[in-house]
C-alpha positions as CSV (number, residue, x, y, z in Angstrom):
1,X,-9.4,30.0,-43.7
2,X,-11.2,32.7,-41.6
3,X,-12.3,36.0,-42.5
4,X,-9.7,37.7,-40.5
5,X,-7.0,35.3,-42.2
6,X,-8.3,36.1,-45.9
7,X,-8.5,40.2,-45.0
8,X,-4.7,39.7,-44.0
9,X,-3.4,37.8,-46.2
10,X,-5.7,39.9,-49.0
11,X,-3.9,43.4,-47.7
12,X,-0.8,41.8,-48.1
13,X,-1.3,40.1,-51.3
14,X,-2.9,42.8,-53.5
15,X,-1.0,45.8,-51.4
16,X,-4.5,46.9,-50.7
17,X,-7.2,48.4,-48.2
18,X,-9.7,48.9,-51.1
19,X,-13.6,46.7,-50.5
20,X,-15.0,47.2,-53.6
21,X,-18.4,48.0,-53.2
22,X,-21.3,46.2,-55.6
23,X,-24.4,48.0,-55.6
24,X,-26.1,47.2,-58.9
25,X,-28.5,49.6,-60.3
26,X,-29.6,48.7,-63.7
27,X,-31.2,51.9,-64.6
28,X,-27.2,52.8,-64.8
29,X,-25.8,50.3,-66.5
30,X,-24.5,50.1,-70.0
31,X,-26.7,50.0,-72.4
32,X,-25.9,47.0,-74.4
33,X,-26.3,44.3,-70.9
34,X,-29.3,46.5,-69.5
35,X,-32.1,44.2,-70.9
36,X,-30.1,40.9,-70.2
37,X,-31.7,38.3,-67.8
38,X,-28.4,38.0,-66.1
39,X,-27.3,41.6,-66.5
40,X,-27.2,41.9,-62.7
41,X,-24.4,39.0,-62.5
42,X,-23.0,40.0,-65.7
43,X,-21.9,43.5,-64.7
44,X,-21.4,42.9,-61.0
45,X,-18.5,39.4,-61.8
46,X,-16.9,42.1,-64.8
47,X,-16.3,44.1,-62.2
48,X,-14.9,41.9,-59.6
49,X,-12.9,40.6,-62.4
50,X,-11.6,44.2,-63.4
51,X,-10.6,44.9,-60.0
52,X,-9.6,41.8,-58.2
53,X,-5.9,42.0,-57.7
54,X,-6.9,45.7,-56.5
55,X,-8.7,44.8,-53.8
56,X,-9.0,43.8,-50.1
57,X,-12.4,43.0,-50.2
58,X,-15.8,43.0,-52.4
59,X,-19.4,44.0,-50.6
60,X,-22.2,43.1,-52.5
61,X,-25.3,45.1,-51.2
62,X,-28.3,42.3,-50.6
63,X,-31.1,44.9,-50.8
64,X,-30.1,45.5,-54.7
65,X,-30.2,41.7,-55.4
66,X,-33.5,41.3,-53.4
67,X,-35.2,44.0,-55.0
68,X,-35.1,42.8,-58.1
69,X,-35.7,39.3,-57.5
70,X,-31.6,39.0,-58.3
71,X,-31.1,36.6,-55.0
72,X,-29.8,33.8,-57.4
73,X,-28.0,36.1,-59.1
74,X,-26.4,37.3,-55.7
75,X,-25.8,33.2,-55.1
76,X,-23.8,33.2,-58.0
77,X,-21.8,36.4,-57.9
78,X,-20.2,35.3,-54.6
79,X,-19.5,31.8,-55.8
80,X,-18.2,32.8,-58.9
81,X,-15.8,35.2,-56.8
82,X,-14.7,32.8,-54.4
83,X,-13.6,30.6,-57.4
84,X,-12.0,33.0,-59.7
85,X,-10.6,34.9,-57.0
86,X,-10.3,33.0,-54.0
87,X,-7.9,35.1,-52.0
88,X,-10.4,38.0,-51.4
89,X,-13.1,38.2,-49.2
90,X,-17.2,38.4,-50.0
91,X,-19.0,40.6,-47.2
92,X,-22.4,40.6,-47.9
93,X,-23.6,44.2,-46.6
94,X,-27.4,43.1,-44.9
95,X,-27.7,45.1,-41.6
96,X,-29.7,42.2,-40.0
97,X,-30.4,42.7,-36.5
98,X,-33.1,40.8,-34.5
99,X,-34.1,38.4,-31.7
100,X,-31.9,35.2,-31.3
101,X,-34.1,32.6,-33.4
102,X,-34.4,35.0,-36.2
103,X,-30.8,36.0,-36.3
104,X,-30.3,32.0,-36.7
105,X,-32.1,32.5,-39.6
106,X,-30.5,35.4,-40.7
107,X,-27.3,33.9,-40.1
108,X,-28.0,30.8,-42.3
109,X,-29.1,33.1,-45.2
110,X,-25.9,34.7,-45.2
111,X,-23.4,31.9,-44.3
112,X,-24.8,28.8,-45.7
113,X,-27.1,30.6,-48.3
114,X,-24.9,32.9,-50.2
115,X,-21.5,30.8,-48.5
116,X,-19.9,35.1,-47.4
117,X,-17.2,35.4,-45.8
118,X,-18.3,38.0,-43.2
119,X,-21.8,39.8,-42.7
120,X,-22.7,43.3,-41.5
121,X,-24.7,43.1,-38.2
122,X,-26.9,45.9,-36.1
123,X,-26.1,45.5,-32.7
124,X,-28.4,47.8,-31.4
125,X,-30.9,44.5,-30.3
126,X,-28.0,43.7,-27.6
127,X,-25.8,40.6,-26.9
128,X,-28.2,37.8,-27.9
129,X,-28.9,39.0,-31.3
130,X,-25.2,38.3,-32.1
131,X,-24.7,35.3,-30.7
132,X,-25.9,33.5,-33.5
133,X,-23.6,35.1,-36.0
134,X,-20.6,34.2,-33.7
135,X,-21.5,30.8,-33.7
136,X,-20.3,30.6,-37.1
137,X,-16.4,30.7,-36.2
138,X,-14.4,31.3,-39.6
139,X,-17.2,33.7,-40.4
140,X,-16.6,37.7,-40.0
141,X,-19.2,39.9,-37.8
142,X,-19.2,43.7,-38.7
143,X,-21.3,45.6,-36.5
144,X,-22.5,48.7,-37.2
145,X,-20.4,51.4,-35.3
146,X,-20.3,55.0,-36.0
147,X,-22.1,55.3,-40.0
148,X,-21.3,57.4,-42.5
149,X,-24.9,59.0,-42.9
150,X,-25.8,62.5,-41.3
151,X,-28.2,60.8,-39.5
152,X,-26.5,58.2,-37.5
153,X,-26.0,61.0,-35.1
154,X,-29.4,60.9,-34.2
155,X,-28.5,57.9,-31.7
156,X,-24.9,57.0,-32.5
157,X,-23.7,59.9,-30.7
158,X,-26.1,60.6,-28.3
159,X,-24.7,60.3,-24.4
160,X,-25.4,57.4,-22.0
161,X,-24.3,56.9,-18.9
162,X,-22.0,54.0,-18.8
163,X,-20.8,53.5,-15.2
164,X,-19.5,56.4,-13.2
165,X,-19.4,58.8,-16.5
166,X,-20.9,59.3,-19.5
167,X,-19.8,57.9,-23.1
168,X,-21.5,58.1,-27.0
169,X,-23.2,55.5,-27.7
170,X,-21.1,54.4,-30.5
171,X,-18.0,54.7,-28.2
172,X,-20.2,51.9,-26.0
173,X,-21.1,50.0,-28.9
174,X,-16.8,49.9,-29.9
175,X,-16.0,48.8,-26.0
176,X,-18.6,46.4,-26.0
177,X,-17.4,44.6,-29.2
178,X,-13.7,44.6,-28.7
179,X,-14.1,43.5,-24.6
180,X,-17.1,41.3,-24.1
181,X,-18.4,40.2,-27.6
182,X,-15.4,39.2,-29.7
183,X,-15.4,35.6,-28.9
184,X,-14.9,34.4,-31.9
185,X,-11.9,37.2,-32.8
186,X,-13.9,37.8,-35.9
187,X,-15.4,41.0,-35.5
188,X,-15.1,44.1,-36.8
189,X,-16.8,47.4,-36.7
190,X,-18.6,50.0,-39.6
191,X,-17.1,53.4,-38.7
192,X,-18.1,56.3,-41.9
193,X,-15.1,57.9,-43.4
194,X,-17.4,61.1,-43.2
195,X,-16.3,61.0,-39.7
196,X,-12.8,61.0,-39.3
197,X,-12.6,61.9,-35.6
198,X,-14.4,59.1,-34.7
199,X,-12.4,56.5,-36.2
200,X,-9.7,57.9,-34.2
201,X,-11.6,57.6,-31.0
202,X,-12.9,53.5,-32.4
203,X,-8.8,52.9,-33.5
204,X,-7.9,54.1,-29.8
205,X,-10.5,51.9,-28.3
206,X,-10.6,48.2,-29.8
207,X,-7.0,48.4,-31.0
208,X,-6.3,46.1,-34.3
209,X,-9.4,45.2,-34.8
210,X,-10.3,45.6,-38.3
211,X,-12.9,48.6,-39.2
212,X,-14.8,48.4,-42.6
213,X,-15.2,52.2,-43.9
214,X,-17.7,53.6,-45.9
215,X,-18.6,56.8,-47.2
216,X,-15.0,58.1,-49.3
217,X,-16.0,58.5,-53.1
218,X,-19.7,59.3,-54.2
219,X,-20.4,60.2,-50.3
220,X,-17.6,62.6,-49.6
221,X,-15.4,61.4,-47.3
222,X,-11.8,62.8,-46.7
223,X,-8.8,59.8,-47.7
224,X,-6.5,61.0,-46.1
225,X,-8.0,61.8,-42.6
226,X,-9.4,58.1,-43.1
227,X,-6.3,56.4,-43.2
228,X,-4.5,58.5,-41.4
229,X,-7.1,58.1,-38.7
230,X,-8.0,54.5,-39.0
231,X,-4.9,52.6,-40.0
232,X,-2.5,50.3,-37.5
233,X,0.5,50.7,-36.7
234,X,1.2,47.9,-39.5
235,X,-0.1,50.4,-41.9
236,X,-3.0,47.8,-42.6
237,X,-6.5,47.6,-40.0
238,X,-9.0,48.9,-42.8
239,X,-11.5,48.1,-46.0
240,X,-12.3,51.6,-47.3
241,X,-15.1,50.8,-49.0
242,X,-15.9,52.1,-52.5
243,X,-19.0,51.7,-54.7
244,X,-20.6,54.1,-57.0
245,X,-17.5,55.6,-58.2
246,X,-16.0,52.4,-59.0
247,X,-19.0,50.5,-60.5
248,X,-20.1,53.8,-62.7
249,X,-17.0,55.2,-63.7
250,X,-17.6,54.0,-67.6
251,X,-21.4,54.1,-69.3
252,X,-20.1,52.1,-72.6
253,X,-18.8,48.7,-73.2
254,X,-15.4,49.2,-72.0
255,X,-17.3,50.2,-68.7
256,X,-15.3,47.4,-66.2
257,X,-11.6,49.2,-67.7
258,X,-13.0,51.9,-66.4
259,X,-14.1,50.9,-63.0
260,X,-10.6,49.1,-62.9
261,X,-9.0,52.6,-63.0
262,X,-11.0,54.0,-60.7
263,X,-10.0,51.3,-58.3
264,X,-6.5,51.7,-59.1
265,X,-6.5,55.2,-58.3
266,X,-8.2,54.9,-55.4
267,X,-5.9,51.9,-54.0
268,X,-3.1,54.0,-54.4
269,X,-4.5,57.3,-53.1
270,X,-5.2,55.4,-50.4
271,X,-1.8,53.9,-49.7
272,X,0.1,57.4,-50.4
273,X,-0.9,57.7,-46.6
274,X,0.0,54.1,-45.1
């Protein structure tokens, strides 16, 4: 099935716009798996277990895995999710960007590698650093948009001349996706909740495409400007991603009960404004 496919029929299913993020920190987990060899797998599957059925999507964070020398454990976490819970997507949140033979590379890390569903892409190398990732036609590409952090305006919403007028950059970046790049009707875009005008100005640009939306919880952002800024007119069109608040919500043993209601409030909070 592809990514688009599993997103749909995962919105549907689970009544859900929630991507759970997975961001494991060991310094902050409970203290009775901190020392365990597979603690990283251990607390990151109890999690996706906890919150499955609440869910749209999960985004494991390479850099955490690979940091630690966790990459099997990362191997294994997405397998284990595609088998326990096959109906929602993995979207493994690596920001590669580079020249046409790496991204080939790159590509086959993330797709053949760790098997994701979709990958999050920098687009800022130009047309031929993605073409690799589209090759991949069941896969999702999620390029980097309009992020949540203060300084993505540095260059995100700088002016460029585009044409006979001028546009933002991440304006271009939106058109350029939705018109020229799409050609495998996989793609979607990173637009930060923190920024709720702009997902207004991506949603008017590259229509139903899906956006993936980071930033609400531990980084601030505003739910219902999100939703009421990003959704469709099928009420659907997002992953408002989560991660610290949901994985850190509980310090003790019953710590994935309490990421489960975190999740659950947060799913609905989010749908109140559907």
């Amino acid at each position: 099935m592809k990514f688009t496919e599993q997103l749909a029929a995962a919105w549907q299913k689970n009544n859900s716009l929630l991507c759970v993020g997975l961001d494991p920190d060991p310094a902050k987990f409970p203290a009775h798996i901190k020392n365990q060899p597979d603690a990283i797998f251990r607390f990151c599957s109890e999690i996706a277990d906890a919150t499955a059925d609440l869910a749209c999507a999960f985004k494991p964070q390479i850099a955490y895995f690979a940091a630690r020398r966790a990459e099997d454990q990362l191997e294994a976490l997405i397998a284990h999710i595609h088998d326990k819970h096959p109906g929602v997507p993995v979207i493994l949140d690596a920001k590669r960007g580079d020249i046409g033979s790496t991204a080939e590379q790159y590509a086959i890390e993330a797709f053949e590698r760790y098997q994701a569903d979709a990958v999050t892409v920098n687009p800022y190398m130009g047309r031929d650093s993605i073409e690799p990732w589209l090759a991949y036609q069941d896969k999702g590409v999620i390029l980097l948009c309009r992020t949540s952090n203060p300084g993505g305006s540095d260059l995100q919403f700088l002016k460029a001349r585009v044409g006979a007028g001028d546009t933002a950059i991440f304006e271009h970046v939106a058109r350029l996706v939705a018109d020229e790049w799409n050609t495998s009707g996989q793609c979607a875009l990173v637009v930060g909740a923190t920024f709720p005008g702009e997902i207004a100005r991506v949603r008017e640009i590259v229509g139903e495409m899906p956006l993936l939306v980071p930033g609400i919880g531990a980084q601030g952002g505003d739910i219902e400007a999100t939703v009421m800024a990003g959704k469709t007119a099928a009420g659907t069109g997002l992953m408002i991603n989560s991660s610290r608040a949901i994985l850190y919500a509980g310090k003790g043993e019953d710590y994935a009960a309490a990421a489960r209601k975190v999740a659950l409030e947060t799913r609905d909070a989010v749908n109140r404004w559907r």
